[in-house]
TINU-744647 format. One record per atom (N, C-alpha, C, CB): x, y, z. Coordinates in steps of 0.001 Angstrom, whole numbers, plus 500000, padded with zeros to 6 digits. Glycine has a CB too. Example, Ala and Ser with C-alpha at 12.3 -4.5 7.8 and 13.67 -1.06 7.14 Angstrom:
// residues 2
513190494310507800
512300495500507800
513200496700507800
511308495527509046
512850497750507080
513670498940507140
512900500030507870
514084499402505725
// end
This chain:
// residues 293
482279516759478719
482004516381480100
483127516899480998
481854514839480234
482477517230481972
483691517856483329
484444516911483537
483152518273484930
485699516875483723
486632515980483865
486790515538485789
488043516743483064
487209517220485995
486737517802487385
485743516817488764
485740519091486822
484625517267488045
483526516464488097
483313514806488277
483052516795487067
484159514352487003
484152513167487324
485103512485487958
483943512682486505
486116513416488193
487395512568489676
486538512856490769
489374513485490136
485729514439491075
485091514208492265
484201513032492263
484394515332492625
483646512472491526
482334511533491605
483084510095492100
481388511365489874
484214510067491433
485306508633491210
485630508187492943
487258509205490159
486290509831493049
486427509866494479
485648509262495663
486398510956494682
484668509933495366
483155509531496367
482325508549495759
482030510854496592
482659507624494977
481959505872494810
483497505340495533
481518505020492537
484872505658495741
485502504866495384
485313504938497636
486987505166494025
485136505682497954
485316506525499703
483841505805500018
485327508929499878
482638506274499805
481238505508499896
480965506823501042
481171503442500523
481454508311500884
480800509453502191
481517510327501191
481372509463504283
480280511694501711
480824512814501187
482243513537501733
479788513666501291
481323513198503152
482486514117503933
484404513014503667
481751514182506296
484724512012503738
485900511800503170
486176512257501807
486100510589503236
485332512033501378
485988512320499715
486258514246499370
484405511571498266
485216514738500295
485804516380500067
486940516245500667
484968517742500747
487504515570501810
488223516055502272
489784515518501150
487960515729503808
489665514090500718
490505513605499870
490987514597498701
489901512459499398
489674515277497568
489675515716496802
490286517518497065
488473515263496379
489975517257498359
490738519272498630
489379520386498569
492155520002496727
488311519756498838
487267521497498771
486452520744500015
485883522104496777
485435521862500389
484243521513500929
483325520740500942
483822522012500877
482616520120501738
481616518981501412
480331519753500863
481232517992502826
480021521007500719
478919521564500183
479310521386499115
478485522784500468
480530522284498756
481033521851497072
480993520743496447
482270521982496788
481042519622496973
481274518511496692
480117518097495890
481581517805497771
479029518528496955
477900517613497069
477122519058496003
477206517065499074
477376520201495463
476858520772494263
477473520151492830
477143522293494373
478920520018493034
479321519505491836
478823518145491948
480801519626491560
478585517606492336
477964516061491877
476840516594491606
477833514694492968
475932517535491893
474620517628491665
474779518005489873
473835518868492800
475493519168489879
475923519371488474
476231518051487586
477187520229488525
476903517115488058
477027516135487210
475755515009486906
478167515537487700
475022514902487647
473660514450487397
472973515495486635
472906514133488678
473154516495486038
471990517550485592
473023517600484493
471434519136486601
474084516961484308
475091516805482877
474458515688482066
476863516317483215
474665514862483168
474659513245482013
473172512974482363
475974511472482567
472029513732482823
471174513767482976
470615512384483512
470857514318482074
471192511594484173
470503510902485544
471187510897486749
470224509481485393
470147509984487653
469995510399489020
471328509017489501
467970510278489738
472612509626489648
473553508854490238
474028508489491765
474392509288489734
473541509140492924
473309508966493962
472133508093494569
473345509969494225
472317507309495711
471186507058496447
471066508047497365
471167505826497037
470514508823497541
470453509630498919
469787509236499728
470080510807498937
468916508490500084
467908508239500726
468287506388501731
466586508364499406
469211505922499928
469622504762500808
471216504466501465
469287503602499944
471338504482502841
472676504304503224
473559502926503168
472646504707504455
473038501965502784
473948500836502269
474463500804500539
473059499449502590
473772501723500044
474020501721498741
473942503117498169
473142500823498110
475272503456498279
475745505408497687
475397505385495988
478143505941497880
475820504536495311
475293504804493970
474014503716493696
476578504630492822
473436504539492322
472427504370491628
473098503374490954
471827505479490947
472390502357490206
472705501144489042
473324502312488147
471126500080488214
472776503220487611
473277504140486547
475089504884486637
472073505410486648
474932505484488297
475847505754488993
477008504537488952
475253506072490243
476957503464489316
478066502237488915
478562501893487771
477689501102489173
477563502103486716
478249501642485419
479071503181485052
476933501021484046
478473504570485482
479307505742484942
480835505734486160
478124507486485025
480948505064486856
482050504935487972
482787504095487252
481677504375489480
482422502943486607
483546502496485697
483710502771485014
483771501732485327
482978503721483666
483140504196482570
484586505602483051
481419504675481955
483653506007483754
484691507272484357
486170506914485190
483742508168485556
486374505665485877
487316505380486003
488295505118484589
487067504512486820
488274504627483852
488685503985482422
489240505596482148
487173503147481164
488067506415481501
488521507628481129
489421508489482158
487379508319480769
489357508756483278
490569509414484197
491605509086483931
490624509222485491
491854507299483544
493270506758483505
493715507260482084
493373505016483696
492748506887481448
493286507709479846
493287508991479976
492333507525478464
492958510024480646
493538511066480812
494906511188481369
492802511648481395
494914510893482111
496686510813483111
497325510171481902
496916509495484965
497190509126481367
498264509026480540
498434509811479418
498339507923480175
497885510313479014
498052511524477967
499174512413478520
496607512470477778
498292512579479821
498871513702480732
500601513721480793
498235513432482342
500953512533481013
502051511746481228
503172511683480198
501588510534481432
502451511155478827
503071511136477570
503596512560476912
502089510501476691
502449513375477496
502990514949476569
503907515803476954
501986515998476406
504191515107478840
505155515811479864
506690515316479342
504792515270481635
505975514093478972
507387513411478622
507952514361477264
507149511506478151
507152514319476222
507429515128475242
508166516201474986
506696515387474997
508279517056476405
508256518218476813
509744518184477139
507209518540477876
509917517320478169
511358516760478212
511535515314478681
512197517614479141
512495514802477785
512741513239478490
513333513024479672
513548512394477744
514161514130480217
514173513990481874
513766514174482508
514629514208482504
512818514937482449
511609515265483403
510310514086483926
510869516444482584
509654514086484512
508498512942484948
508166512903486557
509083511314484519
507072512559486545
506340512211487891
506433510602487931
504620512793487930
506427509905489271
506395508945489299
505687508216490728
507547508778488924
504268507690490527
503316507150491713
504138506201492370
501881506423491246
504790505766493607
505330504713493644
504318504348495120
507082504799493603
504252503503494894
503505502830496514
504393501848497104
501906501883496341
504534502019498468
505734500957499304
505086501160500567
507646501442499355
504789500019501210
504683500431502640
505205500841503693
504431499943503033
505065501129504956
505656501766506119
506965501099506284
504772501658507405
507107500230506428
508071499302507096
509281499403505541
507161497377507605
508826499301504170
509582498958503133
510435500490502979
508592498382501781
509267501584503061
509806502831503138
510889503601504027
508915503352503248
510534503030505151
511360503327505998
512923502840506516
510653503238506705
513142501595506118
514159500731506209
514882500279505023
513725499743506805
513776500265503570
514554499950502293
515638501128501394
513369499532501321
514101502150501619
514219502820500254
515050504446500672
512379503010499465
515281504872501494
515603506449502136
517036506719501452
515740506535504137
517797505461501582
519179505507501026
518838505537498990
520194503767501778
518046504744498988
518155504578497541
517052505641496910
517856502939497099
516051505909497472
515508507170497165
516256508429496824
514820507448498123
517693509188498040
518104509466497841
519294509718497094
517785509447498265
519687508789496576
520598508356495694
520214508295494053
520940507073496210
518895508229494120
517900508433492683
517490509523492504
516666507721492547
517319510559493446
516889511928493375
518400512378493051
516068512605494828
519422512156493595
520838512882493077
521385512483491345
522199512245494279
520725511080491326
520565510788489511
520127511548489078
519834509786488859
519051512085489141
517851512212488054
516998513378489109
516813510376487618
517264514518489054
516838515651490035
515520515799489474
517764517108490063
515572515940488251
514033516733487705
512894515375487766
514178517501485618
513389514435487793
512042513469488079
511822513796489877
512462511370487650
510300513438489654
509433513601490791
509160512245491412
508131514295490389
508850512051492326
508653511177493105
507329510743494342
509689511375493504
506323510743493772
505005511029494756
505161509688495512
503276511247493902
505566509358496861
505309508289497375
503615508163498014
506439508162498358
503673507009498516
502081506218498898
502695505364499974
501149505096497458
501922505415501026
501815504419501989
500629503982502699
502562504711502814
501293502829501941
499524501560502048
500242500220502413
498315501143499999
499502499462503040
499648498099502964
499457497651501420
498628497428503946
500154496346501275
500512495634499909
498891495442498999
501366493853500338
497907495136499834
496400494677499435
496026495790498977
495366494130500534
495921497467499705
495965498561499561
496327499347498211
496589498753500418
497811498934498149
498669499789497094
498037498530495671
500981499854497579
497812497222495564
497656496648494768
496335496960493966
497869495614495219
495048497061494571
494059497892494378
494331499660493251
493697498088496027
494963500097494042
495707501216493491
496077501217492383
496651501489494019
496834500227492184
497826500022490979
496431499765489458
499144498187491433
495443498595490213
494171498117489479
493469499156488922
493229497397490330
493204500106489893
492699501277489712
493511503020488818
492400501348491161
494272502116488570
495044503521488100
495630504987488341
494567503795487525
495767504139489824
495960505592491060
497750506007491206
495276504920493153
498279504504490452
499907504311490704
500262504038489735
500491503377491590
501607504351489587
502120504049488385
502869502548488526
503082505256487942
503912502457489771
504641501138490121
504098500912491682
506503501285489990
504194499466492364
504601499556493941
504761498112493846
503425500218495238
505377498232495121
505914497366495998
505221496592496676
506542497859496722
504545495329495654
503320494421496664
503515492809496879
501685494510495868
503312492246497046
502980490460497677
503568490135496127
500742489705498200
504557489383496058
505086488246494725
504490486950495216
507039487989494497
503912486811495538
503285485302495713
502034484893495297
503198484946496988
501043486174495366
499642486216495123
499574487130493630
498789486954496538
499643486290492569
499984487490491665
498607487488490672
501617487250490725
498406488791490612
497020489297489560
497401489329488033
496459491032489927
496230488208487442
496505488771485856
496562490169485675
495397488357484848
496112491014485808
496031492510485235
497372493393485598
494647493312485923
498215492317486825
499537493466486726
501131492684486271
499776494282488585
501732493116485691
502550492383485600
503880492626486640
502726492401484304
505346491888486895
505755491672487992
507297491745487699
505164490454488562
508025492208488513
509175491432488524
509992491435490120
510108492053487295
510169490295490547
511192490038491640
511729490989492363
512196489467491223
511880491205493540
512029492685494285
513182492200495007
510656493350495355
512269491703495820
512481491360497756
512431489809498030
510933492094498909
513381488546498726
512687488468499369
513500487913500936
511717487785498626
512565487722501938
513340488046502856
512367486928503711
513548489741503236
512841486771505217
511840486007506179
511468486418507204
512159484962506576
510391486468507572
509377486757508535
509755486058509764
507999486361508068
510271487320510999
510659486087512239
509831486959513275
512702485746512781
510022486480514837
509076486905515943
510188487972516419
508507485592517178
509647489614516741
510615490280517316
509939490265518981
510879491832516489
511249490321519439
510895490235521172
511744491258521690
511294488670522045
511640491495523023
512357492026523955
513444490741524251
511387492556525199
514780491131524563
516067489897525032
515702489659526312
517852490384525047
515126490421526966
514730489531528182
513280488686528298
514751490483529367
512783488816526832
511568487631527290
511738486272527044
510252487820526604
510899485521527568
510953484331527907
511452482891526621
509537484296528493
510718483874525304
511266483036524455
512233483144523729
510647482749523859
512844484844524056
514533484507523210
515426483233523465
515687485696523669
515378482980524290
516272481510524391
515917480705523423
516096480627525696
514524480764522956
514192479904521919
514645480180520549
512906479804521897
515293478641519462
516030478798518622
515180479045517518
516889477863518559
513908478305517180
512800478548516315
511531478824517395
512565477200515240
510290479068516684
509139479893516836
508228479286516416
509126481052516303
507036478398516747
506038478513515958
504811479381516065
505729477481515875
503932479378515242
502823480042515118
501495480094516367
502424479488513891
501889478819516671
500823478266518056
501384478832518833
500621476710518594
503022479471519453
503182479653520197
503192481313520214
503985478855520456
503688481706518964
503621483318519184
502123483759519341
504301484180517835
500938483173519139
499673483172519045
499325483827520436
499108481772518724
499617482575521350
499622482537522279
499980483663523455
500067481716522158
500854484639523224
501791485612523430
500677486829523598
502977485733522161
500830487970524703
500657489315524051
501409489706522831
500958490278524969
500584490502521772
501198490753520661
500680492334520276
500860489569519596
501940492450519280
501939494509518950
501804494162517542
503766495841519361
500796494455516735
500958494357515612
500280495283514567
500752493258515490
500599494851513206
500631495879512068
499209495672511818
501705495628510708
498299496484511341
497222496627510885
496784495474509751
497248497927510478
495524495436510098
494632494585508679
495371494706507314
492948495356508307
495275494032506187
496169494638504881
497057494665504595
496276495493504592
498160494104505809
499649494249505887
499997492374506047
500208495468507501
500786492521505266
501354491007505501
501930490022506178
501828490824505087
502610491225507202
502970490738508729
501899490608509417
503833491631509556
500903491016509258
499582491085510214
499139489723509730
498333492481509953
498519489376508210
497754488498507922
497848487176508048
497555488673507053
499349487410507771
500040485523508355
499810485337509601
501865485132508342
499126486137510673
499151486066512243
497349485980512146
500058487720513264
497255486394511534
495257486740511261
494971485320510938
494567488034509572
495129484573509170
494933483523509039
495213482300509908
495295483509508185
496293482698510501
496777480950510890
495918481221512691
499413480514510937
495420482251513027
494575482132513946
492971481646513791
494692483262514423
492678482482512404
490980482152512260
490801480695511549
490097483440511156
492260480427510954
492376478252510740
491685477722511866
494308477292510920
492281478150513149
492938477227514362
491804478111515609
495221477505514647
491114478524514727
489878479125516020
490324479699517061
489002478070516761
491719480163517391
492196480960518255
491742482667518576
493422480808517886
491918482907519745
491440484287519899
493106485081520350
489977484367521304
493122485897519325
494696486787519655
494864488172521018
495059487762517923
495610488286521766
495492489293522577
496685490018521739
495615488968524240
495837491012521265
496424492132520556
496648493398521647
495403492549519276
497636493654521721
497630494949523380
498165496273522311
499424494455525310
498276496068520989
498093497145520428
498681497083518563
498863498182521479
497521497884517995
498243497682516633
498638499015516134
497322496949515521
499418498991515055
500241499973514584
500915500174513483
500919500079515199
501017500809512593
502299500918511187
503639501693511581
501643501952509682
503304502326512461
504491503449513091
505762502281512901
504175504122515191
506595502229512896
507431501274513291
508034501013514578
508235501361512611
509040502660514619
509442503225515757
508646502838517034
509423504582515541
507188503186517166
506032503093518252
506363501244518475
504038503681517485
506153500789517216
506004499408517481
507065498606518124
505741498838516359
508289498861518049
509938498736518416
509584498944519850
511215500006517675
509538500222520685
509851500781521744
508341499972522228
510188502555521740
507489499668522011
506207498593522854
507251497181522810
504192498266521647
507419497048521836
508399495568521955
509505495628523447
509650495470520227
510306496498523083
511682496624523793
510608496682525285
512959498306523263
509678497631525932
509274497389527237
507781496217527418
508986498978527814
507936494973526329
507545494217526731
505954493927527059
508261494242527416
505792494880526000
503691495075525732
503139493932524925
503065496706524554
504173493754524510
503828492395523428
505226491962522476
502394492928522135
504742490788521507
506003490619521011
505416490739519384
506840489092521578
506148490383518525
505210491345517218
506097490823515612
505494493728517557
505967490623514786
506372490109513674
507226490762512389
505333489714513328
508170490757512222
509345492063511676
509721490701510720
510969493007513102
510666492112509856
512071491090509216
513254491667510289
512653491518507097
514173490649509712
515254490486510709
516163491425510747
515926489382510577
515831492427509440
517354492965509219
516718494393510537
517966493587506914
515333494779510212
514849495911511170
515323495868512621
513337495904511230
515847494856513066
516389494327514847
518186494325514230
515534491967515639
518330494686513519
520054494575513132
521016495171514304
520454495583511617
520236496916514738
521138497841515311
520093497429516679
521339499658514550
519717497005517367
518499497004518165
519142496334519406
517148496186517471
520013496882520086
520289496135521541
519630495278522399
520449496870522327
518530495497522442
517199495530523677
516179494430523132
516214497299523801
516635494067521383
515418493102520650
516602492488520325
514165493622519307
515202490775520127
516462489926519082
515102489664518169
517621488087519847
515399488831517567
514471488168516610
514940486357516338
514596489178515053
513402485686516401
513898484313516880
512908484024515233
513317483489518919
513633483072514692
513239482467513023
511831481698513518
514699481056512128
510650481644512562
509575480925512710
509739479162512013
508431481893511998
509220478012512614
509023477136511863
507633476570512140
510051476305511932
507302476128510810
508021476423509393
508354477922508938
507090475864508263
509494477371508089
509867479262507512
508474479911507333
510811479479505603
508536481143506952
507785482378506534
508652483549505826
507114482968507816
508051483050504635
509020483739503320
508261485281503421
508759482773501343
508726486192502801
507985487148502515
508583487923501238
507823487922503711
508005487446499771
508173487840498666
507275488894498123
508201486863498022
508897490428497940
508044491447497304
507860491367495947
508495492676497527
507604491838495044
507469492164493980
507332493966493380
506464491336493816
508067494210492369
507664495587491568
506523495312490596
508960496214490659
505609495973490898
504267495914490177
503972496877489346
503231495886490979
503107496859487604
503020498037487197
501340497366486552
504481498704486128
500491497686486130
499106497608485764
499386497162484171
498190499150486044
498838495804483285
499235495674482467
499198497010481145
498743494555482411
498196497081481095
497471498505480064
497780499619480505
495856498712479967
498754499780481605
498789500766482040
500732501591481178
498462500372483853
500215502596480615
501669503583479902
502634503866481295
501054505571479058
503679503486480749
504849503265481924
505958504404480791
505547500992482283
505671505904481718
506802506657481246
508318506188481384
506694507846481879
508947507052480716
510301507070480879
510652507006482158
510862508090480334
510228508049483077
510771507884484365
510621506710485010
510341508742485134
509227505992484757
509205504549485420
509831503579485406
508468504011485266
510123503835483891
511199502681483210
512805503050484013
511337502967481076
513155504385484093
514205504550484413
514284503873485831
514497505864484251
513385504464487053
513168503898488295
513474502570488240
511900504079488763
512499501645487595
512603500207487458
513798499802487098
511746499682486597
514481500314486325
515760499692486464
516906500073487079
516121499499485512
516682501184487928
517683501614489067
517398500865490333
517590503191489394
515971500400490936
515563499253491594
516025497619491825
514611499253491146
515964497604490019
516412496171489977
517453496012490130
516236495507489042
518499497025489704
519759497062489839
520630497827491076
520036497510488704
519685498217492229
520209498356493602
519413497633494352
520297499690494132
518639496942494816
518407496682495475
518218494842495939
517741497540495380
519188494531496407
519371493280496191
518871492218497371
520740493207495908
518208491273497142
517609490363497799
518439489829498854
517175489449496976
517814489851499842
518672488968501275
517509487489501454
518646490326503329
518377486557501194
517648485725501333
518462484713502400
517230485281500012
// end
């Protein structure tokens, strides 16, 4: 069986459109949509709905999307194991971290791990925590950086991050004077915030759709930078950790009560083969990067 074939197919059950998944996978959507045809005239049934648009695969099509997921992952790890073989310093490594973790955690210690260990590779991912966790389920990652609080049998964990969730403002708005923050009140507020999926977002999502509130969102965003400079001229006020307002003249950041913890975790898929390089990563992680609590 085409191997080929069946990442394109994986691709496009996992996307639910042709046109994303050619574009994900790197060819044309004609191509796309011949090699899937080829793969129905392989395993000789009809794995598409074409006809119906709420439902892209066939019953047949779903059970070969999990069968074929299973087998991709056992391919990569082969893939993985024989590289290693080849040389023990060498390796690729999936890591998923989000915008905010990437940008403020890891640049120093990224670089400081690439001057370790030159010949390992480093494919980063940027997803929200719900995002990259999926990923990890799916066999798309090797490690990331997701929610320690909500933890899945299928991945196992260890202690990252953890840190607290406060309100970032402009110093001249109305509630820096204020010593704590609650939720009713930042609610209340124009607000700049992080997208669906993100954990700064969801603690602002839930404790609104509790409390039947309607949020004036004047703009959302992962950028960070974008999100900072809307803060500083006062478009809204918006939900950070504290250390991101450290160098920040123009912002303060006021603590929420009740607290709002925000525990990361290093995640790896239980069944999932954790090369050398991962192992190495993981413990250059655990051993730089130390919790502010």
């Amino acid at each position: 069986m085409n191997l080929k074939r069946l990442e394109y197919f994986c691709q496009l059950a996992a996307l639910g459109n042709f046109t994303r998944a050619a574009h994900k996978v790197g060819i044309a959507q004609p191509a796309l949509t011949v090699a899937i045809q080829k793969l129905e005239q392989e395993v000789g049934l009809k794995l598409i709905n074409r006809a119906d648009k709420h439902s892209l695969l066939t019953a047949e099509g779903q059970v070969l999307y999990k069968l074929a997921s299973q087998l991709l992952g056992q391919a990569k790890q082969v893939e993985l194991e024989l590289e290693e073989l080849k040389d023990l310093e060498r390796g690729t490594i999936r890591f998923g971290v989000s915008a905010m973790m990437g940008s403020y955690y890891f640049p120093k210690i990224l670089t400081e791990f690439k001057q370790k260990y030159p010949k390992i590779k480093i494919h980063l991912v940027d997803q929200g925590t719900a995002a990259l966790e999926r990923m990890l389920l799916n066999s798309e990652l090797d490690l990331a950086l997701v929610r320690g609080d909500l933890e899945n049998t299928q991945l196992r964990y260890t202690q990252l991050i953890n840190e607290e969730i406060v309100a970032g403002m402009a110093r001249s708005h109305p509630l820096s004077a204020e010593h704590t923050l609650s939720l009713a009140q930042f609610c209340q507020q124009p607000l700049v915030l992080f997208h669906e999926g993100y954990f700064l977002r969801e603690v602002v999502s839930q404790y609104a759709k509790k409390h039947h509130l309607s949020l004036d969102i004047r703009m959302e965003t992962n950028l960070i930078e974008l999100q900072k400079s809307l803060v500083r001229n006062e478009v809204g006020i918006t939900t950070c950790l504290s250390r991101i307002l450290e160098n920040e003249k123009q912002m303060t950041s006021t603590p929420f009560e009740p607290k709002i913890e925000f525990k990361l975790s290093l995640a790896w898929k239980k069944n999932h083969y954790l090369s050398k390089a991962s192992k190495v990563f993981m413990t250059y992680l655990s051993s730089t990067v130390e919790p502010k609590n």
